[in-house]
Rosetta silent file (secondary structure, phi, psi, omega in degrees, C-alpha in Angstrom):
SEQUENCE: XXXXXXXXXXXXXXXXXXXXXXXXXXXXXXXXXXXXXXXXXXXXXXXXXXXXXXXXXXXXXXXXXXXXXXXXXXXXXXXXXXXXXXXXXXXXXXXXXXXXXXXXXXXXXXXXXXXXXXXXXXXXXXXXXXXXXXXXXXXXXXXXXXXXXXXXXXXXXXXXXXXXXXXXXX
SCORE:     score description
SCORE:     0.000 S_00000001
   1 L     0.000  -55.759  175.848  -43.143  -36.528  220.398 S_00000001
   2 L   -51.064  -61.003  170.795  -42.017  -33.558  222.497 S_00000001
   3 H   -25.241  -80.641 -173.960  -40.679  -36.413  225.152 S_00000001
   4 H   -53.303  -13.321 -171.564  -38.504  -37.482  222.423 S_00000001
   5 H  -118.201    9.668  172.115  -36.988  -34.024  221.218 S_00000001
   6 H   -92.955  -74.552 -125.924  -36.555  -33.119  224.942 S_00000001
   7 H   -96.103  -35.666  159.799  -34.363  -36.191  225.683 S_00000001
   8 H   -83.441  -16.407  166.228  -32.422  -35.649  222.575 S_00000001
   9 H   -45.419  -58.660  176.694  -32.148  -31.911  223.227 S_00000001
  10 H   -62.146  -42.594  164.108  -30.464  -32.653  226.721 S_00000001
  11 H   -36.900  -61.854  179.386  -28.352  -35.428  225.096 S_00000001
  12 H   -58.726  -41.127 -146.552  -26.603  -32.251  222.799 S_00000001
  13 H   -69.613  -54.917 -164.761  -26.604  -30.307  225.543 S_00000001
  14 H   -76.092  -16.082  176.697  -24.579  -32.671  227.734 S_00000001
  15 H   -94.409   -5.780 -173.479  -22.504  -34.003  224.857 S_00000001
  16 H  -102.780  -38.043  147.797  -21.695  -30.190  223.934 S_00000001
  17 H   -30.490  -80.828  169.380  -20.700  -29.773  227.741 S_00000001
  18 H   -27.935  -54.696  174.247  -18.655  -32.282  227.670 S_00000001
  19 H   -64.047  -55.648  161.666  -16.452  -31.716  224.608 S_00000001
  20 H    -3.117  -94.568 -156.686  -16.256  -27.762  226.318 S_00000001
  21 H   -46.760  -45.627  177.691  -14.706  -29.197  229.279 S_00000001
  22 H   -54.400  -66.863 -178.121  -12.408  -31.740  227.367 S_00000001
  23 H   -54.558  -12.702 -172.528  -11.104  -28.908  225.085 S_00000001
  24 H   -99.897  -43.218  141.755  -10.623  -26.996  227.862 S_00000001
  25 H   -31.519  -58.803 -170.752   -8.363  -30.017  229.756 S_00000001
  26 H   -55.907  -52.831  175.632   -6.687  -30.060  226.921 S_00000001
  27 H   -54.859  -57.531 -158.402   -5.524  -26.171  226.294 S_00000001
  28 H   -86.328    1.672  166.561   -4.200  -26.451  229.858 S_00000001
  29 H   -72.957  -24.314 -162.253   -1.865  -29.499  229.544 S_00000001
  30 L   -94.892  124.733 -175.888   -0.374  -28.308  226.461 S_00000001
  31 L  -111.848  171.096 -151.335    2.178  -25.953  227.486 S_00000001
  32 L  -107.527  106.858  172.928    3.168  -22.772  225.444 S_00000001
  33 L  -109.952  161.469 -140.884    7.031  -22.339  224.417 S_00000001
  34 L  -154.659  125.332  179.487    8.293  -18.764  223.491 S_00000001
  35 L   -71.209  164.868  172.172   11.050  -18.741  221.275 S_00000001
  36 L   -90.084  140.300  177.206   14.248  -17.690  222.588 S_00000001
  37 H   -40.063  -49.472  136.558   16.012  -14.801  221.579 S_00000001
  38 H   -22.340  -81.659 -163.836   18.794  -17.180  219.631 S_00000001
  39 H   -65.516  -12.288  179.325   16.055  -19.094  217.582 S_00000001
  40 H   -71.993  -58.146 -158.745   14.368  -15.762  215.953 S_00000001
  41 L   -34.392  132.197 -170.892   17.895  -15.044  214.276 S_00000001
  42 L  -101.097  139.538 -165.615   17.276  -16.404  210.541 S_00000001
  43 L   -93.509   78.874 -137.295   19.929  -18.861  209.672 S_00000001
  44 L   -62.134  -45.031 -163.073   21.571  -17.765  206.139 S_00000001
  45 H   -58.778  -44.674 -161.737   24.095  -20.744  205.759 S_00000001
  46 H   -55.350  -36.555  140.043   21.448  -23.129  205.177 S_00000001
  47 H   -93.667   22.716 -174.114   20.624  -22.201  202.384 S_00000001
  48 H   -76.586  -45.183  167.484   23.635  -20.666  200.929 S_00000001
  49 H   -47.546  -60.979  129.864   24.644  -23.951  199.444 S_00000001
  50 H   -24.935  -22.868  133.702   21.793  -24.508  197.593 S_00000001
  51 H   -62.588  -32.184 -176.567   21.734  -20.962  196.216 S_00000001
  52 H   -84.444  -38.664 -157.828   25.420  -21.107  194.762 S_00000001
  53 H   -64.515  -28.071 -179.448   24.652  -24.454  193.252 S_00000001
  54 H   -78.787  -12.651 -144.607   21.253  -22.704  191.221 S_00000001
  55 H   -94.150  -50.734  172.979   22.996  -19.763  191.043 S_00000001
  56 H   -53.181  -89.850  148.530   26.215  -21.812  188.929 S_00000001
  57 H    25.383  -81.046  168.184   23.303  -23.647  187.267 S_00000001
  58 H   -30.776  -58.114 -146.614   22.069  -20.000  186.359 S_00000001
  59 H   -68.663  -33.694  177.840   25.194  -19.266  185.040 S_00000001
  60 H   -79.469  -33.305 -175.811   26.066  -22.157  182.839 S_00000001
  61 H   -71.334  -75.776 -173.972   22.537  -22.383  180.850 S_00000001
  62 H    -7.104  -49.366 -179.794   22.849  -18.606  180.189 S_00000001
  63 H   -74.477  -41.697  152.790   26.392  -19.135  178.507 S_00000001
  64 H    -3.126  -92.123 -177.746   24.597  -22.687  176.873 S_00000001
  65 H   -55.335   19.119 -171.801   22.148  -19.971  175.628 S_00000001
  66 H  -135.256  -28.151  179.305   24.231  -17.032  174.292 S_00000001
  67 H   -76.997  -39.426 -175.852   26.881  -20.079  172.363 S_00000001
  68 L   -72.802  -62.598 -168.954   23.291  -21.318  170.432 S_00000001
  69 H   -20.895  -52.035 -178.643   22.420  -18.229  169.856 S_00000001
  70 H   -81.990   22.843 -171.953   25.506  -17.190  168.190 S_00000001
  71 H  -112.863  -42.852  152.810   25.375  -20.579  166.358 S_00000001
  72 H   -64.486  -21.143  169.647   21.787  -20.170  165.050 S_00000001
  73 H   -52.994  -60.809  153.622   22.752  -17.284  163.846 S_00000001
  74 H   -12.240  -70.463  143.233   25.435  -18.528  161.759 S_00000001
  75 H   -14.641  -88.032 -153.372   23.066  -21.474  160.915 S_00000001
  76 H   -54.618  -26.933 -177.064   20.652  -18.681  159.853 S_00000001
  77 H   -85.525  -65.475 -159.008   23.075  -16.528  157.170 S_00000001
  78 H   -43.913  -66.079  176.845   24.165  -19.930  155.988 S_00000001
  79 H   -44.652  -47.603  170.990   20.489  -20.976  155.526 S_00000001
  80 H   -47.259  -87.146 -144.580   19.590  -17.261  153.733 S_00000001
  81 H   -63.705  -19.699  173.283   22.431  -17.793  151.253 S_00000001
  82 H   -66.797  -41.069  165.939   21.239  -21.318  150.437 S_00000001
  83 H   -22.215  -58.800 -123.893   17.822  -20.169  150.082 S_00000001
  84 H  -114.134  -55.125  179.089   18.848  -17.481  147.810 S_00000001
  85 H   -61.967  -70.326  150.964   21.083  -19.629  145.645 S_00000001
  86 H   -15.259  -38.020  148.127   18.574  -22.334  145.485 S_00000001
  87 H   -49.778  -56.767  149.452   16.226  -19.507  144.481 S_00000001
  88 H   -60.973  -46.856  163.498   17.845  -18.265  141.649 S_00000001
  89 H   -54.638  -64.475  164.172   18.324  -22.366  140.822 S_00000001
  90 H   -33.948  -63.237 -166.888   14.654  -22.584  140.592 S_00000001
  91 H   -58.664  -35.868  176.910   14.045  -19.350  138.418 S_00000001
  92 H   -72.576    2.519 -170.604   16.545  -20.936  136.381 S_00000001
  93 H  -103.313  -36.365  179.569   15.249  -24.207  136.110 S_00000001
  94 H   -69.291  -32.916  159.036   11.753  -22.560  135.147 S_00000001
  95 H   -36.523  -67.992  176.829   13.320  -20.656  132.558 S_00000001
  96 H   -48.240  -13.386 -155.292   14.511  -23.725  131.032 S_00000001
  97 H  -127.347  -19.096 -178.947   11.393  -25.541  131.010 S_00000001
  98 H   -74.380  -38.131  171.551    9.671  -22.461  129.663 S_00000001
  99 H   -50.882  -68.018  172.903   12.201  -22.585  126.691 S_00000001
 100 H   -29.139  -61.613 -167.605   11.942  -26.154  126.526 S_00000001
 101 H   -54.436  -12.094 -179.476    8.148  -25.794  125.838 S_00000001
 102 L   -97.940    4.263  173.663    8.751  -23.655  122.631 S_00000001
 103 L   -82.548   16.929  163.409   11.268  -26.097  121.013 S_00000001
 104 L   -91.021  -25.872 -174.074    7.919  -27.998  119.405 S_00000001
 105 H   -79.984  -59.380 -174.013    6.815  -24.462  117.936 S_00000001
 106 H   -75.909   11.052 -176.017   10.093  -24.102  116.773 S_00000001
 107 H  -107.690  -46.582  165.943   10.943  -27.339  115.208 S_00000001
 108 H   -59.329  -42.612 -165.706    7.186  -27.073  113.089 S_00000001
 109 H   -51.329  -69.115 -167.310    8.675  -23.748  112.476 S_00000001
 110 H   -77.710   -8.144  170.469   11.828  -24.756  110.953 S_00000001
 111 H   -79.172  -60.352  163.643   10.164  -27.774  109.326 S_00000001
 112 H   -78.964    0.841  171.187    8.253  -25.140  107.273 S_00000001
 113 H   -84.799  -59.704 -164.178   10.944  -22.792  106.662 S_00000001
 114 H   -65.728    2.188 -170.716   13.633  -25.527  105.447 S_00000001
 115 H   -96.155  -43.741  173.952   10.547  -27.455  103.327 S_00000001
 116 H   -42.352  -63.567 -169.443    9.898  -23.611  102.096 S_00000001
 117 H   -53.994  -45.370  179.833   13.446  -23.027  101.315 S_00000001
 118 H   -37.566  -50.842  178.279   13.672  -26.404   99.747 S_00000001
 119 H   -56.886  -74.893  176.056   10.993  -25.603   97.171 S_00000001
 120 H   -21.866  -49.496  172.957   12.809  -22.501   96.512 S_00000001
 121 H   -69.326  -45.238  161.123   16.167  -23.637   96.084 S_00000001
 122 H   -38.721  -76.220  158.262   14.777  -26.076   93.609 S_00000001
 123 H   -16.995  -51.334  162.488   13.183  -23.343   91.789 S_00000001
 124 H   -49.313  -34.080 -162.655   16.436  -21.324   92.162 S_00000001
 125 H   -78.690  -82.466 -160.499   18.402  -24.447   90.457 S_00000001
 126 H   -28.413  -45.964 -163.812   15.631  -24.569   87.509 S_00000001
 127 H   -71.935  -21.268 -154.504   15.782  -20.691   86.894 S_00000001
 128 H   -94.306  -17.880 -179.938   19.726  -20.620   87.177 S_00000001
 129 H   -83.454  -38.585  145.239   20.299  -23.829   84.604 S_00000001
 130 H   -36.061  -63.506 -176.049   17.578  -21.717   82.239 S_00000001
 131 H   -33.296  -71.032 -175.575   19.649  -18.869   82.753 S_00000001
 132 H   -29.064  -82.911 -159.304   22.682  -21.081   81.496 S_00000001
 133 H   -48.651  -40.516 -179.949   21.221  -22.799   78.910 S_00000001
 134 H   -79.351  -21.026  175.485   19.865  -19.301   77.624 S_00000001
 135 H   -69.894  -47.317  165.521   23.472  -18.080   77.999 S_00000001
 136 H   -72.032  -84.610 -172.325   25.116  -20.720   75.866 S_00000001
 137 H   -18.653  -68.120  157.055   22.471  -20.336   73.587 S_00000001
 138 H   -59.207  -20.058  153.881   23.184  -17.041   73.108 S_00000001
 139 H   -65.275  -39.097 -176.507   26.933  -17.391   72.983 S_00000001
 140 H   -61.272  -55.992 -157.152   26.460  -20.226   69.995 S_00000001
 141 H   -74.152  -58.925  167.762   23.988  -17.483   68.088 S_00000001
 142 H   -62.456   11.163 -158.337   26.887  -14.569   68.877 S_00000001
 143 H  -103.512  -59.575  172.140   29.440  -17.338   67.726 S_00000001
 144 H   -78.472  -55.914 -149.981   27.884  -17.465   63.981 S_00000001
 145 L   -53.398  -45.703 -174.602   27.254  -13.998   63.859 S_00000001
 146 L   -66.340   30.626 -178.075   31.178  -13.612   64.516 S_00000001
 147 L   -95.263  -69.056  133.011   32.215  -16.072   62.143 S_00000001
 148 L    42.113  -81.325  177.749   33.091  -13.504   59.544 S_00000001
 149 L   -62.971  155.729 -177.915   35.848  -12.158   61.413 S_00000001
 150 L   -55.044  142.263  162.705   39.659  -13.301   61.924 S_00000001
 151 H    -9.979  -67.477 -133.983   40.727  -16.540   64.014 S_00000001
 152 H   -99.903  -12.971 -172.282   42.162  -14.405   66.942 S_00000001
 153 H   -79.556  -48.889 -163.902   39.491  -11.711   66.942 S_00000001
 154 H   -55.711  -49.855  173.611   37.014  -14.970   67.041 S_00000001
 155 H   -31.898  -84.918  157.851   38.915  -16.310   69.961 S_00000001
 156 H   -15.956  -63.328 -163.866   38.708  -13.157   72.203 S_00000001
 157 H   -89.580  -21.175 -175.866   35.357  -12.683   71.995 S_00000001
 158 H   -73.132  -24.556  178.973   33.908  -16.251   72.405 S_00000001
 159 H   -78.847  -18.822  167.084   36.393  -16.652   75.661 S_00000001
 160 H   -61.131  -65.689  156.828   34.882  -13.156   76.894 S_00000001
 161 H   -28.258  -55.638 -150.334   31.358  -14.952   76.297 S_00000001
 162 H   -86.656  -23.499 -171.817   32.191  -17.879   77.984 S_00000001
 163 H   -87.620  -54.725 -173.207   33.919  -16.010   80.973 S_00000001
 164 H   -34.715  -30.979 -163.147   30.624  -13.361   81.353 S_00000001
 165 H   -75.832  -21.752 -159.199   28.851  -17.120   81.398 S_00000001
 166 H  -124.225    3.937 -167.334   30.862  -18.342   84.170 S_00000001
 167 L    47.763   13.270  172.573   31.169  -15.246   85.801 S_00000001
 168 L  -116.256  146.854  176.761   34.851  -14.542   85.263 S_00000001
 169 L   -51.571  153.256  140.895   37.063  -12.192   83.728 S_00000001
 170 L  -149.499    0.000    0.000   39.428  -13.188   80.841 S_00000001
């Protein structure tokens, strides 16, 4: 067992030698160049093109964004006053429908006033053709008492009856 971890032991050893030495070949083939005085200088044009074009870019969405702006605004008053009219349409359409619901109250309503009134008016007829009836009576009965008196006296007062009956002077 030891045999065996000796012989791989030596193996690493000689395989970690090796790569050393390779890596070390290597570093000195590779030569080292040191920029030149010229190549530090940082070279502005190169990207100067490419800067105006983001920079235009820049410049045009900004104006983009400051024309919607002023456009939603616009938009936005225009939308408030529809709102607001449309608002006022609404209270006025519930109004209406609130009304509406009381023309059935008022239609029983007026169905029992004008059925009331009817009865009434009837009544009203009946007492005012009594009335009459009691009026003419009583003109016929103040008619004989006045019989008595002269033609033209008789005249006078039965057209005086007859106008109080009718409700006009004569």
């Amino acid at each position: 067992m030891f045999e065996n971890f000796k012989e791989r032991l030596l193996s690493a050893q000689q395989d970690f030698s090796s790569g050393l030495k390779t890596l070390g070949d290597k570093s000195k083939e590779v030569k080292i160049k040191k920029p030149s005085s010229t190549d530090g200088l940082p070279k502005f044009a190169a990207g100067a093109e490419l800067l105006s074009k983001y920079e235009n870019t820049w410049a045009a969405l900004h104006k983009r964004t400051e024309e919607c702006a002023k456009v939603g605004e616009v938009v936005d008053g225009k939308i408030v006053v529809l709102s607001a009219y449309w608002e006022k349409r609404r209270n006025q359409l519930s109004e209406l429908q609130e009304q509406l619901e009381q023309i059935p109250a008022l239609l029983v309503g007026l169905d029992a006033l004008t059925s009331k009134l009817g009865k009434t008016w009837t009544a009203c007829f009946t007492k005012r053709a009594e009335t009459k009836t009691i009026c003419i009576y009583g003109a016929f009965t103040a008619l004989k008492a006045i019989k008595g008196t002269p033609q033209r006296r008789n005249q006078a007062k039965f057209n005086k009856v007859i106008g109080d009956i009718n409700g006009t002077k004569t």
